[in-house]
Every structure is written in C-alpha cells, then in structure tokens.
C-alpha atoms as one frame of an Amber mdcrd trajectory, in Angstrom:
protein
  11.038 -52.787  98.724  11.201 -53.627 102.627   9.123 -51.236 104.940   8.614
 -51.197 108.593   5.717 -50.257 110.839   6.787 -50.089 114.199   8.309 -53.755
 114.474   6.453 -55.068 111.533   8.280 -55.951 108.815   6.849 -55.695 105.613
   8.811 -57.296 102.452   6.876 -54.717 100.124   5.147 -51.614 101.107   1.693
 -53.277  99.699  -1.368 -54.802 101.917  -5.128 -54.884 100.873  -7.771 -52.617
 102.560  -9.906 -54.047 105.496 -13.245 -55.283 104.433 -12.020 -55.991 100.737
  -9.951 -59.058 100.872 -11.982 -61.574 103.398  -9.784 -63.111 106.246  -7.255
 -64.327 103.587  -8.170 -67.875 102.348 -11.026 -66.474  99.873  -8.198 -64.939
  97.536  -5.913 -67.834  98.025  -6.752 -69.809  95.551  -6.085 -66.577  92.910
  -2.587 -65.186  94.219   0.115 -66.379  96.219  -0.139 -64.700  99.778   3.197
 -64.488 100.524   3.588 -61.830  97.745   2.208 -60.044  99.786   3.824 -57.367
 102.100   0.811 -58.016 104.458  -2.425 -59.382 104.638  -5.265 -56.842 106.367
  -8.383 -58.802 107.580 -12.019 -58.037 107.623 -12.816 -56.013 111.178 -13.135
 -58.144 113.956 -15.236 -57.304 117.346 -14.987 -59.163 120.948 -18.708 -61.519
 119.878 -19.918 -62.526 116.609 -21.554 -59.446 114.662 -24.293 -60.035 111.814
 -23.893 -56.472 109.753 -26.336 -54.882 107.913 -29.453 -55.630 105.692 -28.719
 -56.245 101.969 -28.900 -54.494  99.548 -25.038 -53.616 101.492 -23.337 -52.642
  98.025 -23.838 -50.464  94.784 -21.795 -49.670  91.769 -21.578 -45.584  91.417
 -19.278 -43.391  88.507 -15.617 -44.553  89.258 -16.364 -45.977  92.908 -18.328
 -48.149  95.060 -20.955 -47.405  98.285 -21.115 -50.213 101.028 -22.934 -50.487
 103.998 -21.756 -53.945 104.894 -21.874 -53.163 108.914 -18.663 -55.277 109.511
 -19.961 -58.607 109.954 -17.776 -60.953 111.494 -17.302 -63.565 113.349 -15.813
 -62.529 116.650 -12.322 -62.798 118.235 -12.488 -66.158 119.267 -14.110 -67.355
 116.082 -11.902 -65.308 114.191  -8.435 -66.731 116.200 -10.393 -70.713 115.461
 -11.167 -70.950 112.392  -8.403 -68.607 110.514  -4.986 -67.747 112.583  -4.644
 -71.834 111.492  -4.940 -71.270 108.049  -1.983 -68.684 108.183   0.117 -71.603
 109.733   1.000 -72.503 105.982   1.943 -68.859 104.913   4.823 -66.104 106.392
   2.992 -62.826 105.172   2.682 -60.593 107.885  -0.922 -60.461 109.188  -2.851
 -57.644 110.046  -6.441 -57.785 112.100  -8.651 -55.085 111.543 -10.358 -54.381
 115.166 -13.564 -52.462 116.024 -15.665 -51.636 119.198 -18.832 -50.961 119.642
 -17.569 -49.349 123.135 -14.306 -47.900 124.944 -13.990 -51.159 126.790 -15.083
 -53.523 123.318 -11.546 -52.153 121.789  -9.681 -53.087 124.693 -11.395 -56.328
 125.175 -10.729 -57.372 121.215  -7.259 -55.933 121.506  -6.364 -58.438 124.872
  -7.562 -61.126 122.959  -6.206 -60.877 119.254  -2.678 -58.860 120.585  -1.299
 -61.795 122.866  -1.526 -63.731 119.298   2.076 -64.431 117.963   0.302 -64.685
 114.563  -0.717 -61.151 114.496   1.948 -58.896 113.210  -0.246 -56.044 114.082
  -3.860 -54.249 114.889  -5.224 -51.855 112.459  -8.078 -50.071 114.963 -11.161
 -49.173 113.074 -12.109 -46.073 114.776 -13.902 -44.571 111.769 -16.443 -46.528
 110.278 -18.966 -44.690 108.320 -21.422 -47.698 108.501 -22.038 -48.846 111.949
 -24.190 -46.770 114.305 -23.022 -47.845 117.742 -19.368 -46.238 117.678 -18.019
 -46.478 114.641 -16.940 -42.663 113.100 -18.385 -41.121 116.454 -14.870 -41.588
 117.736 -13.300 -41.444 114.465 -14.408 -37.576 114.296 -14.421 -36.277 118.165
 -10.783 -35.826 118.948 -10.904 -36.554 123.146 -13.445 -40.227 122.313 -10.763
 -40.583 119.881  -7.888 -40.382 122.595  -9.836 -43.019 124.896  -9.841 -45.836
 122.262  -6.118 -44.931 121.067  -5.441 -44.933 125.006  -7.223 -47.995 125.708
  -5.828 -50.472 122.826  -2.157 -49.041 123.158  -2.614 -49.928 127.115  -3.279
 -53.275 126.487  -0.669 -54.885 124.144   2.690 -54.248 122.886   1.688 -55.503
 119.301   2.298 -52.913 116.489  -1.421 -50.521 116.679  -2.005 -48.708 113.478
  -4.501 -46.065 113.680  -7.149 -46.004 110.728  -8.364 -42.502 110.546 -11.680
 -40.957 109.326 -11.571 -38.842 105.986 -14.438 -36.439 107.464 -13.236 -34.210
 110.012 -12.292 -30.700 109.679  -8.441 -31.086 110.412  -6.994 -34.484 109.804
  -3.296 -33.916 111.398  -5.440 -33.107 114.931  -6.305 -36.857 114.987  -3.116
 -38.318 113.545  -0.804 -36.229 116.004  -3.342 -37.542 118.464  -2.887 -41.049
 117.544   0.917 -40.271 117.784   1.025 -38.891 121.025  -0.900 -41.811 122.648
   1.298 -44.861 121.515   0.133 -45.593 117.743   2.769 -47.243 115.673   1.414
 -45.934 112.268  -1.653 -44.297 110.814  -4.161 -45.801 108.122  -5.256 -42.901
 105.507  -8.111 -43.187 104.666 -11.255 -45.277 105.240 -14.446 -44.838 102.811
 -16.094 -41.366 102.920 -19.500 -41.390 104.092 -21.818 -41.243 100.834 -25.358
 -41.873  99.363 -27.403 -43.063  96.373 -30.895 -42.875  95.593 -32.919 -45.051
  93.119 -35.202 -42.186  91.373 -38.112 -44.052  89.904 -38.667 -45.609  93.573
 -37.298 -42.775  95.380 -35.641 -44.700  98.119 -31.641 -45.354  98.692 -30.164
 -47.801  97.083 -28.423 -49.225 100.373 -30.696 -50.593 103.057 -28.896 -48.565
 105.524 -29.460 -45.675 103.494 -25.877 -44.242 103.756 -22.787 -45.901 103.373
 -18.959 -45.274 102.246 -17.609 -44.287  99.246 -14.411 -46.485  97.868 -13.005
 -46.656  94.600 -11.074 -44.111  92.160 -13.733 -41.321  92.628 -12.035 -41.122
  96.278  -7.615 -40.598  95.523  -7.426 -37.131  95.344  -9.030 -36.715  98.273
  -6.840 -39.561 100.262  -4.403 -38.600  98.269  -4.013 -35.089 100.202  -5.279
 -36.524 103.678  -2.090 -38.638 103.344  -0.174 -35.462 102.534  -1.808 -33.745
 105.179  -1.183 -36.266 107.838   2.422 -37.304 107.013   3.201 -33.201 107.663
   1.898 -34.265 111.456   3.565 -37.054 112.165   6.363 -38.944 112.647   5.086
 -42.181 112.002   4.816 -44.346 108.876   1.408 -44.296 107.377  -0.221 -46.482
 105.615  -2.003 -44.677 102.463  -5.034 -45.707 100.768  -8.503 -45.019  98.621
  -8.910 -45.836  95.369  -5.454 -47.147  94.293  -5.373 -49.412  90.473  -2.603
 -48.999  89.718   0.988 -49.209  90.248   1.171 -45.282  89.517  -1.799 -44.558
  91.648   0.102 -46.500  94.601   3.548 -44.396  94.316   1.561 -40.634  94.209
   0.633 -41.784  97.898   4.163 -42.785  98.713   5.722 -39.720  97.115   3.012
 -37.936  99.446   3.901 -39.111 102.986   3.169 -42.763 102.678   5.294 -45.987
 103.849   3.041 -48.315 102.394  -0.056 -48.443 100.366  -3.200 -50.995 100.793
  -4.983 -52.029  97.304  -8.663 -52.459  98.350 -11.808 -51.596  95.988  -9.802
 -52.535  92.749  -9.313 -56.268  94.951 -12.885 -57.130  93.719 -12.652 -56.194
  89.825  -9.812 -57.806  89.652  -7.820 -60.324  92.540  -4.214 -59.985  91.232
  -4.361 -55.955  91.906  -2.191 -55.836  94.537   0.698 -58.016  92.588   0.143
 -55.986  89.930   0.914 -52.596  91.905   3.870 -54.833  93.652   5.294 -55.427
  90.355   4.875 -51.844  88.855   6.210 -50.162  91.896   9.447 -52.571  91.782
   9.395 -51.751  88.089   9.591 -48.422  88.687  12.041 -48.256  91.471  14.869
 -49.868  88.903  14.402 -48.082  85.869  14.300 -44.591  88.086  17.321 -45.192
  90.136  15.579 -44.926  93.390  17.657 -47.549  95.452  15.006 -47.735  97.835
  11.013 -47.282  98.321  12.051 -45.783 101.660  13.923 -42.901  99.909  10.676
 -41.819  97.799   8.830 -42.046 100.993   7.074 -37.918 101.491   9.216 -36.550
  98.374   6.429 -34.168  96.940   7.914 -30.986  95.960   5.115 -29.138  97.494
C-alpha cells in the first residue's frame, strides 16, 4: 500500500482533499489520523484571510457548490496553533498554499517549507472561488510557470502542483509543472459552477459562482487524471468525487499514485478508512502484490 511523492512517504495511497477535512484536529475525535496515508490541510496564505460571505455552500444532484474563499488563518497562525497538535501523530502532513500574488506563494512557501513538520506543499494555483489570483494562474500557462518557478525556488520540500479542471489542454499545465521542479500533480480541484434560487431569482451562493465537488464531478477528473498521467512523469495525486473504495482505484488504474477522499469527508468522516480498507481489500483478493503495480494500467 506504500506510495511515494517525491520524498514523501505515504503508508497508503489515501489523503483528504484541501478545504474538506479542517487543519486535522476537527476529524480527530472520529478516526484515527495515523490511518491515514496523509493529512491535506485547509489553504493557507502569508496573513490571516476572512473568505467569503455566507451563504458559501449548497447541496446540488450528486455534488456540492462552495464558495468558501479559503479562509484561514495565515502561516504563522497556521504553524502556532496546529503544526503542535501534529506533535502527537506520524501521518505525513500536507499544507495546502495559496497567493494572492507571484511573491504571496513564495512568501507562504519560505515560511511553511523550512517546517520539518511539513511533509509537503500542495500549491493552490486554481481556485475557482477567490478573485485576486486564484484560477487566473491556474488557466494561463506562462502566470502558471511564475508561481511553479517561484515556490520550487524557495524550498526543497516535496511541491505538488494542484491543477485547474478548466483549461483547454490539461497535460500543457502538468508538463509545465514538471518541467519547473514539481514533485507531483493534484487532479483535480472543483469545477467552476452555479445555482440559482428561481422563485427569488438570485444565486444561491453569495459569491454567485463557486466549485462543483462531489460524484457529479469523477468522470470528468477521472479522464483529467488520465489525461495528465500520459504527460508526465510524476506521481499524481487523483481526485473529485471519490465514495468509494471502487471509485478510488478507477483513478489509480488511470494514472494515479494516490487518491484524496474530499466531498464524501462531510457525509460521512470515516470515508477515507473506508476507501483504505476497500482498496487493501481489493489488492489481496486480486493478486496485485502492490498498489504501485495498478498504478496507469487502463487498457486504453
């Protein structure tokens, strides 16, 4: 079941999703951590960052919209109050980063990649939900190259690359990624979506728009993966809308190293054991020695 990003050892190919599993000590109490192969944080920015206006979530067909605007409570705060609480646990930790600006990601990467703590950086470079930055360099290849360029210039700490589901050709940005340092790749984040309340005609986020998460998104992740792993050398990280222990293994036999469980996280908090388990399961009673060995086996 071990995987490896870059130097970051994994015990199980399965983390949670950015944004859908707190900074780690709000599911603690429900499953053990160290099940984990990793734990991925909410995004973190250099200074504190409020978000956006509720109403920040709705329930649509099969999936969820949020607008939450990556609230947070800065590097600093973030390295206070919660790199002690990992102290007591050995999962691997992952930070979620963002920038508002080319310098923001460098400044947040100084700070949170000289942390021995953090096993590595997943780099938010397409958020659908912030308007300063956010999917504008997610979706223009050469802005994308500055940030990749930036972060990878200013630690050694594993950088995993979380790309944005809405550009035209998705193995442009994860060769780019590649070619400027990136460890891994993150496939995908939430697809930028919208709902409208009919009898008051307005949408039912305050920021109007936000992402789409949930089972209504796999297929689509499902071949970004595909697409991406045909790019690329490096492992990727595969997610959107994975429930189940099956759902997790169609991205692995598509090009992915590990998996991250993240809308299913707030149905119900013992998803990602449950995939853990069923992916184990599966391993034995198929003869597949190894995760590693199912790793990009569609017969495509």
């Amino acid at each position: 079941m071990r995987v490896k990003i870059g130097s970051l050892e994994m015990k199980n190919p399965v983390t949670v999703a950015s944004g859908t599993f707190g900074y780690g000590p709000e599911y603690a109490d429900y499953i053990d951590l160290d099940r984990l192969g990793a734990v991925t944080v909410k995004g973190i920015s250099v200074e504190p960052h409020v978000g956006n206006q509720t109403p920040r979530t709705f329930e649509t067909a099969s999936g969820m919209l949020n607008a939450i605007g990556l609230p947070g409570p800065g590097a600093q705060g973030f390295i206070d109050k919660y790199i002690p609480f990992f102290a007591e646990y050995s999962v691997p930790l992952i930070v979620n980063i963002w920038g508002k600006t080319v310098e923001d990601y460098g400044a947040v990467t100084e700070i949170l990649g000289s942390q021995e703590r953090v096993g590595a950086l997943e780099v938010n470079v397409s958020c659908p939900n912030v308007k300063e930055g956010g999917a504008l360099y997610g979706t223009n290849v050469d802005l994308f190259r500055t940030v990749v360029d930036e972060v990878r210039a200013k630690t050694e700490t594993p950088i995993i690359i979380k790309l944005a589901p809405n550009v035209a050709d998705i193995k442009r940005f994860a060769k780019a990624a590649e070619e400027c340092g990136a460890d891994g790749l993150a496939v995908m984040n939430s697809y930028p979506a919208m709902a409208i309340d009919i009898e008051t005609r307005k949408p039912e986020l305050a920021n109007r728009t936000g992402g789409l998460s949930g089972p209504a998104i796999k297929p689509i992740a499902v071949k970004l993966v595909w697409e991406a792993a045909q790019a690329v050398d490096i492992p990727i990280i595969g997610m959107g809308g994975i429930y189940t222990p099956e759902d997790a293994l169609e991205f692995i036999v598509a090009g992915a190293t590990g998996v991250a469980v993240g809308t299913a996280n707030f149905t119900d908090p013992s998803s990602a054991l449950r995939v853990i388990d069923g992916i184990e399961t599966w391993l034995a009673e198929h003869h597949v020695r190894s995760v590693n060995d199912l790793v990009g086996t569609v017969r495509a």
